[in-house]
DRENDO-738424 format. One record per residue (C-alpha): residue in one letter; x, y, z. Coordinates in pm, whole numbers, padded with zeros to 5 digits, always signed. Layout:
N
AXYZ ...
***
This chain:
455
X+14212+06612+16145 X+13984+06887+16301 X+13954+07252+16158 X+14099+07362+16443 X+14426+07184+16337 X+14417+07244+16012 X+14416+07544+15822 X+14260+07462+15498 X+13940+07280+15648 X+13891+07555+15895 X+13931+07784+15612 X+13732+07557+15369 X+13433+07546+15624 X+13380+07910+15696 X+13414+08067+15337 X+13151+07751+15268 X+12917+07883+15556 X+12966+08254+15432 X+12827+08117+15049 X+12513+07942+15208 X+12434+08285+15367 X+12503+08467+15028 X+12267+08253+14775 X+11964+08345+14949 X+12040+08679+15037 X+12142+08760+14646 X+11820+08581+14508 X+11601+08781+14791 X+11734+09179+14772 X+11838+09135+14419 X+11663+08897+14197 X+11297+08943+14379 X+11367+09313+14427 X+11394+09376+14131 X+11156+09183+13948 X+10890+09343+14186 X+11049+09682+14168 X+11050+09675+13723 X+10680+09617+13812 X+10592+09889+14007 X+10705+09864+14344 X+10796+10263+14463 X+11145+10316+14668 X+10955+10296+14995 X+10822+09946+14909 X+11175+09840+14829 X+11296+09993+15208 X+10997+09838+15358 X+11101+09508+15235 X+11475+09519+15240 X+11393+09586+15631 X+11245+09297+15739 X+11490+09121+15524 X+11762+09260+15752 X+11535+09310+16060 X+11622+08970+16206 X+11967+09030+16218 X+11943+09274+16495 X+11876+09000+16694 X+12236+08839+16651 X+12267+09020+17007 X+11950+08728+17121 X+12137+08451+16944 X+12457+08506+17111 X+12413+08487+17487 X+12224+08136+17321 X+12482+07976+17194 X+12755+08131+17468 X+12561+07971+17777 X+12430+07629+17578 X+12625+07437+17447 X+12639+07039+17311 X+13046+07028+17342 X+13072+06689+17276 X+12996+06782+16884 X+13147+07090+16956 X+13086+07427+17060 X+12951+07615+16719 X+12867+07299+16513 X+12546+07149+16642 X+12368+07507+16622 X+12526+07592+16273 X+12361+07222+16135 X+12016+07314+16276 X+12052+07687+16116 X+12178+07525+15738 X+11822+07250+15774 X+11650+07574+15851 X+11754+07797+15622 X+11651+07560+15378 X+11339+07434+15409 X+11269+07800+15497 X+11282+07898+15107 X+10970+07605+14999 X+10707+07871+15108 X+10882+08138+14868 X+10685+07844+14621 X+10358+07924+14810 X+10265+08296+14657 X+10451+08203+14330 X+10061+08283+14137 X+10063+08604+14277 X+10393+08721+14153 X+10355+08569+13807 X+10078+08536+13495 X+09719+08666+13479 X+09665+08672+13902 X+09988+08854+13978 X+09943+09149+14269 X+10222+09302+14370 X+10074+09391+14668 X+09968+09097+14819 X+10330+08955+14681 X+10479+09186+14924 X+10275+09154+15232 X+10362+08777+15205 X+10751+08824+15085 X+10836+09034+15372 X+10700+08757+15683 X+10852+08489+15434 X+11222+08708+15435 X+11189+08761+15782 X+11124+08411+15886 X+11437+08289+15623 X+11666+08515+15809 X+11585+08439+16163 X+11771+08115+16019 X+12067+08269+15847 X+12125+08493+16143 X+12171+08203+16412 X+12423+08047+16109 X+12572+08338+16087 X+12625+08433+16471 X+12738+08077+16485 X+12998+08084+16207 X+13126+08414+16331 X+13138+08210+16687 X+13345+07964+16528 X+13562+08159+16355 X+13613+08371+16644 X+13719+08038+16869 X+13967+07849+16610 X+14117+08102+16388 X+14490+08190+16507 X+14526+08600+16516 X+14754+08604+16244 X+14482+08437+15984 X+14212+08619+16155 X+14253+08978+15833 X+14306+08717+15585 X+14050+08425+15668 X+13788+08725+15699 X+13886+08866+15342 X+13837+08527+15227 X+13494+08474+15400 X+13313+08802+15273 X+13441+08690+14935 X+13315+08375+14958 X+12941+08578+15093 X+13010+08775+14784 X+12972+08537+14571 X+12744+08365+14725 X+12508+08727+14654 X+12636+08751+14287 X+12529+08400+14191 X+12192+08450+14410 X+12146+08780+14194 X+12310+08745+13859 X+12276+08325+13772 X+11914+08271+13959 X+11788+08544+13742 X+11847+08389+13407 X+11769+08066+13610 X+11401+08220+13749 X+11379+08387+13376 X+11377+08045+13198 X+11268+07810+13462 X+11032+08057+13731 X+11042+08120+14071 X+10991+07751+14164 X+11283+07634+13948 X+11506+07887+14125 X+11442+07795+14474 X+11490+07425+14436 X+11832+07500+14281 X+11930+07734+14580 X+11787+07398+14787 X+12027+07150+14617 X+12334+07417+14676 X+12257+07443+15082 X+12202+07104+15100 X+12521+07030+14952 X+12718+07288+15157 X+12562+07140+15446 X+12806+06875+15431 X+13114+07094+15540 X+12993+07112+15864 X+12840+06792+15897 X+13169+06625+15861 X+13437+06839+15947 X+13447+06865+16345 X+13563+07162+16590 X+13832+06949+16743 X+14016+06621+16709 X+13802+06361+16956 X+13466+06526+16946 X+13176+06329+16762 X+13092+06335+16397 X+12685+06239+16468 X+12524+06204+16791 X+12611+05847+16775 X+12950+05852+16673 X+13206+05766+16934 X+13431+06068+17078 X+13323+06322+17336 X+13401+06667+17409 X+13762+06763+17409 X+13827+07073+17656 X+13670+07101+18006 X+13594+06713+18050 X+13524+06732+18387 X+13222+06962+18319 X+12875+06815+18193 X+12914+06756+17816 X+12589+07064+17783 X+12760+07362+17949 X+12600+07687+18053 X+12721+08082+18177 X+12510+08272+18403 X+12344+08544+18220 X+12475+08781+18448 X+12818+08715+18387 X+12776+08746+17993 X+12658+09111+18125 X+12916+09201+18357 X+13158+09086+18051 X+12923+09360+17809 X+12961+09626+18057 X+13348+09616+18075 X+13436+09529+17738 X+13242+09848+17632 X+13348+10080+17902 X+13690+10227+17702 X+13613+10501+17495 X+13767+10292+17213 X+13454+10071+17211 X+13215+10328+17230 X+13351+10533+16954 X+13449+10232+16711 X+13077+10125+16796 X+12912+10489+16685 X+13125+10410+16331 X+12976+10102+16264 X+12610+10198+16359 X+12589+10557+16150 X+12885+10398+15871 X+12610+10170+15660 X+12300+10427+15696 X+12421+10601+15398 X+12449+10207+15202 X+12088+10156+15323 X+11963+10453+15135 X+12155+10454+14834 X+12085+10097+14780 X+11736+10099+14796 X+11744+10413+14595 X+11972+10245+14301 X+11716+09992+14243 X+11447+10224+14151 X+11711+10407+13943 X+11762+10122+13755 X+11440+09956+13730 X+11258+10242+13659 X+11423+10572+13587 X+11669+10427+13314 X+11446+10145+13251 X+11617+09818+13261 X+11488+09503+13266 X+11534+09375+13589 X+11715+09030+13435 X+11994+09315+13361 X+12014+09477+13672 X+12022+09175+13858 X+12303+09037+13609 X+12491+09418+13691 X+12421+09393+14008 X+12555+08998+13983 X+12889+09149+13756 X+12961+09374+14114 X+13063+09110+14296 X+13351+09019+14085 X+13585+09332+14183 X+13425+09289+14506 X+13532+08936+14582 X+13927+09038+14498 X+13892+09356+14657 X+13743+09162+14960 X+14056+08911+14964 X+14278+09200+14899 X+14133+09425+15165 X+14204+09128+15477 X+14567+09149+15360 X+14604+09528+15330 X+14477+09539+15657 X+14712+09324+15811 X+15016+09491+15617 X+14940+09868+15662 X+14662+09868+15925 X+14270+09809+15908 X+14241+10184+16068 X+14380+10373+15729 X+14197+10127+15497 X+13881+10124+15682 X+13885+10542+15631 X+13984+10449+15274 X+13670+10241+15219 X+13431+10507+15361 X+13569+10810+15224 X+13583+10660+14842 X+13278+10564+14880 X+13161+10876+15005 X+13319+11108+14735 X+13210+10812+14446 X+12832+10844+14560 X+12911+11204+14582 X+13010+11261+14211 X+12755+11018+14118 X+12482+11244+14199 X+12685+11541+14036 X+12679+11355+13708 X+12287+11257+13729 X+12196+11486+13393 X+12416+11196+13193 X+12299+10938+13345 X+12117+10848+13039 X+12420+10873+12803 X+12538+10605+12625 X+12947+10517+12545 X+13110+10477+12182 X+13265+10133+12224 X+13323+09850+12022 X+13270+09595+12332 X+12921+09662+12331 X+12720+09433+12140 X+12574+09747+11916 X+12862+09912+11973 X+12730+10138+12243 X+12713+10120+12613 X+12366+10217+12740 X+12404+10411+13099 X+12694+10379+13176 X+12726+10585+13440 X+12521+10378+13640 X+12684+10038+13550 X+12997+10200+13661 X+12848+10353+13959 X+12687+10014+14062 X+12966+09807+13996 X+13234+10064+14153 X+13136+10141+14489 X+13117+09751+14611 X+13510+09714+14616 X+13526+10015+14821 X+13229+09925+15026 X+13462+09571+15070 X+13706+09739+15198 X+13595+09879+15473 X+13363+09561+15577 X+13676+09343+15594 X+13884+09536+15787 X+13576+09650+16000 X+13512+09276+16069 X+13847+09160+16153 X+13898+09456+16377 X+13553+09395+16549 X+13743+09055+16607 X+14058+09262+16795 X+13773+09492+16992 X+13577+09195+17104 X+13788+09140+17466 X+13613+09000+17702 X+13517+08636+17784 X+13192+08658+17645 X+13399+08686+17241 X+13119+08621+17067 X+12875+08838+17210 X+13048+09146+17184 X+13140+09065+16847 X+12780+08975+16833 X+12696+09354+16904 X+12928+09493+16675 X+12768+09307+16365 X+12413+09406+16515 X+12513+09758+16489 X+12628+09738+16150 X+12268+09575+16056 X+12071+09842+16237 X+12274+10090+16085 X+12179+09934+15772 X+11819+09909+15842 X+11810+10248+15930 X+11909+10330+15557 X+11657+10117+15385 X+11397+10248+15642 X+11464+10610+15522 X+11478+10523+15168 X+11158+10626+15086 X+11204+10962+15273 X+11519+11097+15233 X+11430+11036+14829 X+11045+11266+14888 X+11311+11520+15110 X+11598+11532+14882 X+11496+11390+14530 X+11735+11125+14339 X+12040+11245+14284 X+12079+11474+14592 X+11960+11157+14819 X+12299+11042+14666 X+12562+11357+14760 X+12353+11368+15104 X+12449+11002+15189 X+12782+11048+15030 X+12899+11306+15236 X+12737+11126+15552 X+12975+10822+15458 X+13287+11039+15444 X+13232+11218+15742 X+13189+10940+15936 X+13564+10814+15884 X+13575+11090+16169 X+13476+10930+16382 X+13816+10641+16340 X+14029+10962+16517 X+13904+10829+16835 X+13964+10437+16809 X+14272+10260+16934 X+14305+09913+16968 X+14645+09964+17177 X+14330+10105+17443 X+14207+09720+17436 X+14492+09549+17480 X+14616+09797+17755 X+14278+09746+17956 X+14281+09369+17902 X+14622+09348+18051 X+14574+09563+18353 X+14182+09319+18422 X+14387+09003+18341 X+14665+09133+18623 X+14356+09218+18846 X+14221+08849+18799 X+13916+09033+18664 X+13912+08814+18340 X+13922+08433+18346 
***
């Protein structure tokens, strides 16, 4: 069998794909982060990093027009670029073992740590972004559009968790073992996930190995490496984004993560340093998040698909908003400890924050799902995976935008108002949703395909 046949190993494959991108990610902006931020490191040092952590994912919109014009189809379409991303990613994370002295014991700098970190993040996610523009290819080409809300609820979950065990487990691990011990076991996990792909094919008949028998299963009397003119990929863009649907649904998604990309950055200097944790425990908080985040996430694909990913993206943004919102209101208690027998000496230190940092990710979930699987809807055209390409780009500069700003809108607005500015930012931008209907897409797609316009 072949995942496109068969729902559990198409299903299977991607959520695995999603968790390979997730480890790294978690141990990166979470675990590192914070270590270097309970030593010192100010708000704008955290943006400057998270930033070239995310930086290479605006260039999903590269990636795409790559793997849409080449491609080795007797292996299948997606596969042979998502095995060369996983080897990447991996040996990628040996040079995090390089600058290990200067982040521990007698010679640590914290500057020089981060002037190395950030290439070393960058170069790691050049790697994760071709897997990921790759898996989202995949996905895009063999999931049926009745699995598409679900299968995506299922996927962020899986990315979720992937983030929570990269944040919350590689602490303790780094804590007891160092930074070496904790990239080796993120190694063994890739390498291990690696496997999904290397043995589950696209199709039934296309090879296993480049020496396996089989050959490509669609389109066999085209050469087995395939390309698209460029210029067709851009005459694809240019009508696909022409509706006023896609323009507006593409504003949301650029401005809709700014606010994340401040507050986040902003949290971690809360936490690290204002309250005082230890980073171990905001890592293991931050790690704790992903729990209602993962059943939110698997929750949200399927109250898309039942009541509409419009109302439940608005949902997301707006509860987010207002949560951030009285979040800053309550920033005199944030301090304030909670009578409870639970707690270990019976109270719970700031918790206000652990409920702040641990709430907003289920909402946050809920409007990435549904924003994902309805970037799936929006993306038209011939040239799928591109536009969805630029959909996802958006959402990262939007993001990078945030972290960017960190550092400034904190000197402009202080701590707590940084957090009822973004909050109210997030809200308002559920506006925006007024002017997006997908009925516009499918209306335009069947006039073009009636006009012979689309293939």
């Amino acid at each position: 069998m072949a995942m496109a046949d068969n729902r559990a190993q198409r299903t299977s494959t991607l959520c695995a794909l999603y968790l390979a991108q997730g480890i790294p990610w978690g141990f990166m902006t979470v675990t590192l982060v914070n270590y270097m931020s309970s030593h010192g490191m100010t708000t704008k040092e955290v943006g400057a990093l998270l930033t070239f952590t995310l930086l290479p994912w605006t260039f999903k919109i590269i990636w795409a027009p790559v793997i849409d014009s080449l491609q080795l189809k007797s292996m299948g379409k997606r596969r042979p670029w998502i095995l060369l991303a996983q080897l990447l990613m991996t040996l990628s994370l040996i040079s995090i073992i390089v600058i290990e002295p200067y982040l521990t014991g007698e010679n640590m700098d914290m500057k020089m740590s981060l002037k190395y970190l950030l290439w070393i993040f960058f170069v790691h996610n050049i790697f994760a972004v071709l897997q990921d523009v790759c898996t989202d290819a995949l996905a895009v080409d063999i999931l049926p559009t009745e699995e598409q809300g679900r299968v995506n609820g299922l996927m962020w979950s899986s990315k979720i968790l992937g983030v929570s065990a990269g944040g919350a487990i590689l602490a303790f691990v780094m804590d007891d073992y160092g930074i070496r011990g904790a990239v080796f076991a993120q190694m063994a996990v890739l390498f291990v996930i690696m496997l999904f792909p290397l043995f589950c094919v696209e199709r039934k008949g296309e090879k296993r190995f480049p020496w396996s028998k089989g050959g490509a299963t669609e389109f066999t009397n085209e050469p087995t490496i395939v390309t698209r003119p460029i210029s067709e990929i851009v005459r694809d863009l240019l009508v696909g984004f022409s509706l006023r649907t896609t323009l507006f649904y593409s504003a949301m998604i650029l401005i809709s993560l700014v606010g994340w990309g401040v507050m986040e950055t902003i949290l971690k200097t809360v936490c690290n340093q204002q309250i005082g944790w230890h980073y171990k425990h905001t890592s293991l908080v931050m790690g704790y998040a992903g729990i209602p985040e993962c059943l939110m996430a698997v929750c949200a694909g399927w109250l898309g698909d039942r009541f509409g990913r419009k109302p439940m993206m608005t949902i997301g943004l707006i509860g987010y908003g207002l949560l951030s919102i009285g979040f800053a209101l309550s920033a005199d208690h944030w301090g304030d400890g909670y009578a409870t027998q639970w707690a270990a000496d019976g109270t719970w230190d700031n918790y206000i924050v652990w409920c702040y940092t641990v709430g907003y990710k289920p909402l946050l979930a809920i409007f990435v799902v549904n924003y994902i699987a309805d970037s799936m809807k929006m993306s038209w055209t011939t040239s799928s995976a591109t536009m969805f390409t630029i959909y996802m780009t958006l959402s990262n500069i939007g993001h990078i935008i945030g972290n960017k700003l960190a550092g400034n809108v904190e000197s402009a607005f202080g701590v707590p108002n940084s957090f009822m500015a973004m909050g109210i930012l997030t809200a308002a931008t559920s506006l925006l949703l007024l002017f997006v209907n997908a009925d516009d897409v499918e209306k335009r797609k069947t006039q073009l395909l009636d006009a012979e316009i689309i293939q």
